[in-house]
VOTORBA-205988 format. One line per field, with one value per residue (C-alpha): x, y, z; residue number from 1; chain. Coordinates in steps of 0.02 Angstrom, whole numbers, plus 50000, padded with zeros to 5 digits. Layout:
# residues N
u = [X/...]
v = [Y/...]
w = [Z/...]
n = [NUM/...]
chain = [A/...]
//
This chain:
# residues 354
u = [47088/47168/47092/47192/47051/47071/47251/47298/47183/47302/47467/47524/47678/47798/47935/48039/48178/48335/48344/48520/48631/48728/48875/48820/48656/48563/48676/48550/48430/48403/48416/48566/48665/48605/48681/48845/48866/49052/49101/49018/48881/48862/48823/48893/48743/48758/48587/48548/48452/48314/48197/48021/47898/47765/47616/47488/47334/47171/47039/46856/46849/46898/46944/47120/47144/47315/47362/47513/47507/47414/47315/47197/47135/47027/46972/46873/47025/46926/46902/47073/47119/47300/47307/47259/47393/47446/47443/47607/47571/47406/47486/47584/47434/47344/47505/47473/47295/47274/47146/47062/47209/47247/47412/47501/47662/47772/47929/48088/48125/48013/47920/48000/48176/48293/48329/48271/48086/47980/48075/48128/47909/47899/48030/47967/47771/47824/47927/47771/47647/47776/47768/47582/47564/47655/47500/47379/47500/47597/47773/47891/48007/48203/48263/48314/48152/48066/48177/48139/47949/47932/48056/47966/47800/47860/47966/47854/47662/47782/47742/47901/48087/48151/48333/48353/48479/48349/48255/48432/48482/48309/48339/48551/48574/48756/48892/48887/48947/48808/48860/48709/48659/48510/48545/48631/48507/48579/48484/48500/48624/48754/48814/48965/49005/49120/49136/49166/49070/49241/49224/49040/49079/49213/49101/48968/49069/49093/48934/48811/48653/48490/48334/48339/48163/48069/48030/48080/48016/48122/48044/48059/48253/48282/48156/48276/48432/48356/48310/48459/48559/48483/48524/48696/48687/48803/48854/49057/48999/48882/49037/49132/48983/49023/49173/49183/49078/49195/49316/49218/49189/49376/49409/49266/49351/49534/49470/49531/49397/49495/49481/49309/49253/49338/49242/49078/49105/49174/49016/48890/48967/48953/48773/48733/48807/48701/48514/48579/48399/48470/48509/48414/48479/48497/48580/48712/48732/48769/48883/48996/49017/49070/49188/49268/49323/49375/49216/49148/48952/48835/48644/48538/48448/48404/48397/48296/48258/48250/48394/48603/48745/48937/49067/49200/49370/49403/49262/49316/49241/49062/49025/49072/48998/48827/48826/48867/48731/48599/48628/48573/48427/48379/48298/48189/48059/48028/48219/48312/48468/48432/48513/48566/48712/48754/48634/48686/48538/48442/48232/48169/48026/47935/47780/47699/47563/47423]
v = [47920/47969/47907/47887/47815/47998/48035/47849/47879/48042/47962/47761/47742/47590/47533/47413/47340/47209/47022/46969/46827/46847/46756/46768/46772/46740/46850/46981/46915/47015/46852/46785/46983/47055/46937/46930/47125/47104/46992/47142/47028/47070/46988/47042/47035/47071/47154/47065/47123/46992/47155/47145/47273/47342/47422/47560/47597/47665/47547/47599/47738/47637/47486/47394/47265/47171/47031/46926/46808/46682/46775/46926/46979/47138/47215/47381/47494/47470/47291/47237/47035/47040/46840/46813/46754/46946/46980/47073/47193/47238/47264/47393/47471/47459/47572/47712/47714/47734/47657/47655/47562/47431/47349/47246/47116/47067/46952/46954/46766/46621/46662/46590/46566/46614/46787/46908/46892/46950/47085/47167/47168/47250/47377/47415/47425/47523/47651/47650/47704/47825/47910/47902/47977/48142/48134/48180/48306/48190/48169/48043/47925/47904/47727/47692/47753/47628/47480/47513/47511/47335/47255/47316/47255/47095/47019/47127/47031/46895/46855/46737/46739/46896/47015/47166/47103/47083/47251/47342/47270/47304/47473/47525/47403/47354/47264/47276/47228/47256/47268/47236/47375/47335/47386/47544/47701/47786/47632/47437/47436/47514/47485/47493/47492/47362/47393/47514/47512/47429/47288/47300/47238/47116/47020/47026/46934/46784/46761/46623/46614/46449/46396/46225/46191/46194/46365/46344/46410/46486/46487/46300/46309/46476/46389/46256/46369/46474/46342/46261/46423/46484/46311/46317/46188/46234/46417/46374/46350/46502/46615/46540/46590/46772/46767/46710/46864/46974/46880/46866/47053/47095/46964/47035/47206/47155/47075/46899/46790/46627/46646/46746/46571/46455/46555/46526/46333/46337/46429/46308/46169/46222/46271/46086/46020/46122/46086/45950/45982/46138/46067/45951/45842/45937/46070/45934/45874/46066/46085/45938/46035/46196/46077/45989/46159/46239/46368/46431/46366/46427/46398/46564/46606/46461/46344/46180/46215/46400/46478/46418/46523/46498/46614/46577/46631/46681/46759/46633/46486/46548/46484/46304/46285/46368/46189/46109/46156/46174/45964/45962/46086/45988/45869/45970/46056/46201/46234/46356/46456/46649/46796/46897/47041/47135/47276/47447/47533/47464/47531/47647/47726/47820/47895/47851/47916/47763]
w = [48325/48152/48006/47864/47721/47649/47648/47574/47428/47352/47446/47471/47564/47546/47679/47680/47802/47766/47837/47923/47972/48124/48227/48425/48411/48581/48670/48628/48732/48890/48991/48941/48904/49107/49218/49103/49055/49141/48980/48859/48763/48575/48406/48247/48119/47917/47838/47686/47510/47557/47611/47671/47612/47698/47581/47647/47558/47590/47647/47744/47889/48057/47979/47956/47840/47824/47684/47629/47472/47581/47722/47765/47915/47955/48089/48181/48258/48426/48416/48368/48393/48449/48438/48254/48124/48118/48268/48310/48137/48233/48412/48302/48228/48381/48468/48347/48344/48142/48056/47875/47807/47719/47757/47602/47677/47540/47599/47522/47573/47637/47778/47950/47872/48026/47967/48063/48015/48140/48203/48003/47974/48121/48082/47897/47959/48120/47985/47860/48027/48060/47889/47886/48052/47992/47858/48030/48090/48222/48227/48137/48245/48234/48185/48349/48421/48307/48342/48539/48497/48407/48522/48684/48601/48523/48687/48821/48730/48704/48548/48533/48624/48530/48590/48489/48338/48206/48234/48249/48080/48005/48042/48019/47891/47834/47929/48133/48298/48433/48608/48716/48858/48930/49090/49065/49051/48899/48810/48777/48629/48556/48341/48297/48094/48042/47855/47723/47556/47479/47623/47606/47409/47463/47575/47478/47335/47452/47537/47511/47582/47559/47615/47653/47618/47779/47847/48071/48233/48330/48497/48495/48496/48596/48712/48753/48724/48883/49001/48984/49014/49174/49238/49208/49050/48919/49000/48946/48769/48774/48840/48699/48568/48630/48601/48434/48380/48432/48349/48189/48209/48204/48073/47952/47977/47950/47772/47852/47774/47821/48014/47995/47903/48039/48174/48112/48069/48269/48324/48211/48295/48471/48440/48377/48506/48619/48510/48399/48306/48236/48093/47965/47835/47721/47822/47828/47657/47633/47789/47718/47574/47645/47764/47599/47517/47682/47660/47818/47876/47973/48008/48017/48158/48289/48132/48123/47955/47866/47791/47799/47713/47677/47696/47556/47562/47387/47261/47135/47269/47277/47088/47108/47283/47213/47088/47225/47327/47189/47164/47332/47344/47180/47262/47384/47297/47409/47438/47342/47325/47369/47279/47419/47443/47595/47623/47658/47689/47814/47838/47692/47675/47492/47473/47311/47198/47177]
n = [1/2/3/4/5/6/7/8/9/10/11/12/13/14/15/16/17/18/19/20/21/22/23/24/25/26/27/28/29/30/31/32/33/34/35/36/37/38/39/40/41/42/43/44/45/46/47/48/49/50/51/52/53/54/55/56/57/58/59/60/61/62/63/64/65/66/67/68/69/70/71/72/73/74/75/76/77/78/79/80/81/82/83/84/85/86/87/88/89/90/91/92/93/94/95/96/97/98/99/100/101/102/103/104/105/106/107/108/109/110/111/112/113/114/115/116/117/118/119/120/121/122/123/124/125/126/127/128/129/130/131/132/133/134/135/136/137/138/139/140/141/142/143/144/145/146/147/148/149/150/151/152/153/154/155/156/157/158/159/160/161/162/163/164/165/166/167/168/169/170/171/172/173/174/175/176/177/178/179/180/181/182/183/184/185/186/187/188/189/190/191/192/193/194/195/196/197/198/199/200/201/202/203/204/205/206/207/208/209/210/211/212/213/214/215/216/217/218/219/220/221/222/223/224/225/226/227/228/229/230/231/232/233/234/235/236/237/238/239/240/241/242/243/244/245/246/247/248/249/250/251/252/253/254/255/256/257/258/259/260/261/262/263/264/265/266/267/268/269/270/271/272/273/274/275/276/277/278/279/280/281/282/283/284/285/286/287/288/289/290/291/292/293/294/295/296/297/298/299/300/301/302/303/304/305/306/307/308/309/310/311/312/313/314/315/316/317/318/319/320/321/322/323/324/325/326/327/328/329/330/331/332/333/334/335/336/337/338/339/340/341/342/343/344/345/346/347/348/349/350/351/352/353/354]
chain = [A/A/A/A/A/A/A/A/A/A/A/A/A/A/A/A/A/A/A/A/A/A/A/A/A/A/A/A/A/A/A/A/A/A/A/A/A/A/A/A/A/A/A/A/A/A/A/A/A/A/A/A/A/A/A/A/A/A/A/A/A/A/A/A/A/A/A/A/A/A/A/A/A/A/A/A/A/A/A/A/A/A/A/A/A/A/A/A/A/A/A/A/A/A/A/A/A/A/A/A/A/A/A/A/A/A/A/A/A/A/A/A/A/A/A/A/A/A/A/A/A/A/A/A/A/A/A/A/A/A/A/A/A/A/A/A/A/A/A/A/A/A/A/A/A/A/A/A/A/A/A/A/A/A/A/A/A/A/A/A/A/A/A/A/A/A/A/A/A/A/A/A/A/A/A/A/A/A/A/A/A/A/A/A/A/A/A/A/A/A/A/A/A/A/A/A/A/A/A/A/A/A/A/A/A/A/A/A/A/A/A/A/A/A/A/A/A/A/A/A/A/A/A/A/A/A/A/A/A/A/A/A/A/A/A/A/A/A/A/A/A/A/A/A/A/A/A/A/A/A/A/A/A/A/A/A/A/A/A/A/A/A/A/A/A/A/A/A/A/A/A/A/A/A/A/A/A/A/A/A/A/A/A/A/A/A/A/A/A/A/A/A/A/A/A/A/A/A/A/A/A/A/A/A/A/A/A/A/A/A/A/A/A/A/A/A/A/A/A/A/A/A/A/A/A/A/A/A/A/A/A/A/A/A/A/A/A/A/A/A/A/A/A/A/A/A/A/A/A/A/A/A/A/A]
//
């Protein structure tokens, strides 16, 4: 197997991917998009400047070693455990069969925040392996070959209830509706680009995004999201969900921020009336005052906790309602407004002298 100890020492190499927000979300999941391809499942998902960073360095022959601000794990290439608190990172490593590496995980939000987590680490480690393999002489991967390998080893070692939005916008970046194909051969999604770098700006300028304090899990809320599904619970509401991304979609790329904002408050409600857990307190006290200056809500992800952003209709809005909500977030230590923009860009990868 390729060692990399050697190359790492005269070459680090730094990825990194975008989080997102989406309207839809869900319908990516194979189990809810196969049985309904007549009604053409997609999300629409917008990349975000919150990027997680991926950090290769050398470290001893045969041995990978992987650390965050809070934990390290390390392990013999042949001896990998796949169910330690980095688990999925070494399922990765373990696909590409490098080792003498040390592996460096810096996150551009909280950890567990709704946004697209799991799936954007997975892209920007998956993209880092794949410019240190060329360093052995192997062969570098396309974006879309490296969203197909962290999906297919995230959902098929189930390492949590995962479709394919948050790897695709890991990857492409920017503004985009998805239309899920998982049953076609040609592949399991298709991206279609919503907005131009002038819309890209525009949204931007009106987009809100905060973490509420307590990071979630989303496998407890897709859990219930899924069971009740295949029963027949809720399916109405879920075909509504669907459609409002489209609709979102075409509102985001006429510039009509006023419906694109009514369509997510319409989707956030149907979602909490589906897992009322969704959202917390404080997700409310927010929500109320998105609701009082006609500003468009939304929690991220499955929600019960993590991250929840606004869509505002005018540029001009976004200043008062950040007061607003920073009286609110005031009084929760760990919560906090985040700096975010749209993000065009999607995975990138440097190589860097150490």
């Amino acid at each position: 197997m390729p060692d990399l100890s050697q190359h790492l020492k005269e070459l680090n190499i730094i990825a990194s991917a975008p989080s997102r927000v989406d309207v839809g979300g869900t319908w990516d999941l194979k189990c809810f998009a196969l049985p309904y391809v007549h009604i053409n499942p997609v999300t629409t998902n917008l990349a975000l400047t919150m990027r997680t960073r991926i950090h290769l360095r050398a470290y001893k022959p045969g041995w990978i070693r992987i650390l965050d601000d809070q934990h390290h794990e390390e392990y013999p290439l042949d001896n990998l455990d796949l169910s330690c608190h980095f688990g999925l990172l070494y399922a990765i490593v373990a696909h590409f069969g490098l080792s003498g590496l040390e592996i460096e995980v810096g996150y551009g939000c909280p950890p567990r925040s709704g946004v697209g987590g799991s799936g954007t680490l997975g892209v920007a480690l998956a993209g880092a392996l794949a410019r240190a393999q060329e360093l052995t002489g192997g062969g570098n991967l396309s974006r879309e070959a490296i969203v197909e390998l962290v999906y297919n080893i995230e959902d098929g070692m189930r390492y949590s209830y995962t479709g394919l939005q948050d790897q695709c916008a890991a990857a492409f970046g920017g503004v985009n509706r998805w239309h899920w194909t998982y049953g076609e051969m040609s592949g399991k999604f298709r991206r279609e680009p919503l907005l131009t770098t002038e819309g890209i700006t525009a949204l931007s300028a009106r987009l809100l995004v905060a973490y509420v304090g307590k990071s979630h899990d989303s496998n407890d809320v897709n859990s219930v999201q899924v069971t009740d599904f295949l029963a027949g619970k809720n399916r109405e509401k879920w075909f509504r969900v669907n459609a409002i991304a489209n609709e979102f979609a075409t509102a985001l790329s006429n510039s009509d921020w006023t419906t694109a904002g009514n369509l997510i408050n319409e989707e956030t409600a149907i979602r909490c009336s589906i897992v009322p857990s969704r959202i917390t307190n404080i997700g409310e006290k927010l929500q109320t005052i998105c609701h009082n200056m006609s500003i468009g809500f939304a929690t991220a992800g499955s929600g019960n906790g993590g991250c929840v952003w606004a869509l505002a209709r005018k540029p001009e809005q976004i200043t008062k309602l950040t007061d607003q909500w920073q009286s609110i977030l005031n009084n929760v230590p760990t919560a906090q407004i985040l700096n975010v923009d749209i993000d065009p860009q999607g995975l990138k990868v440097e190589q860097i002298t150490p």
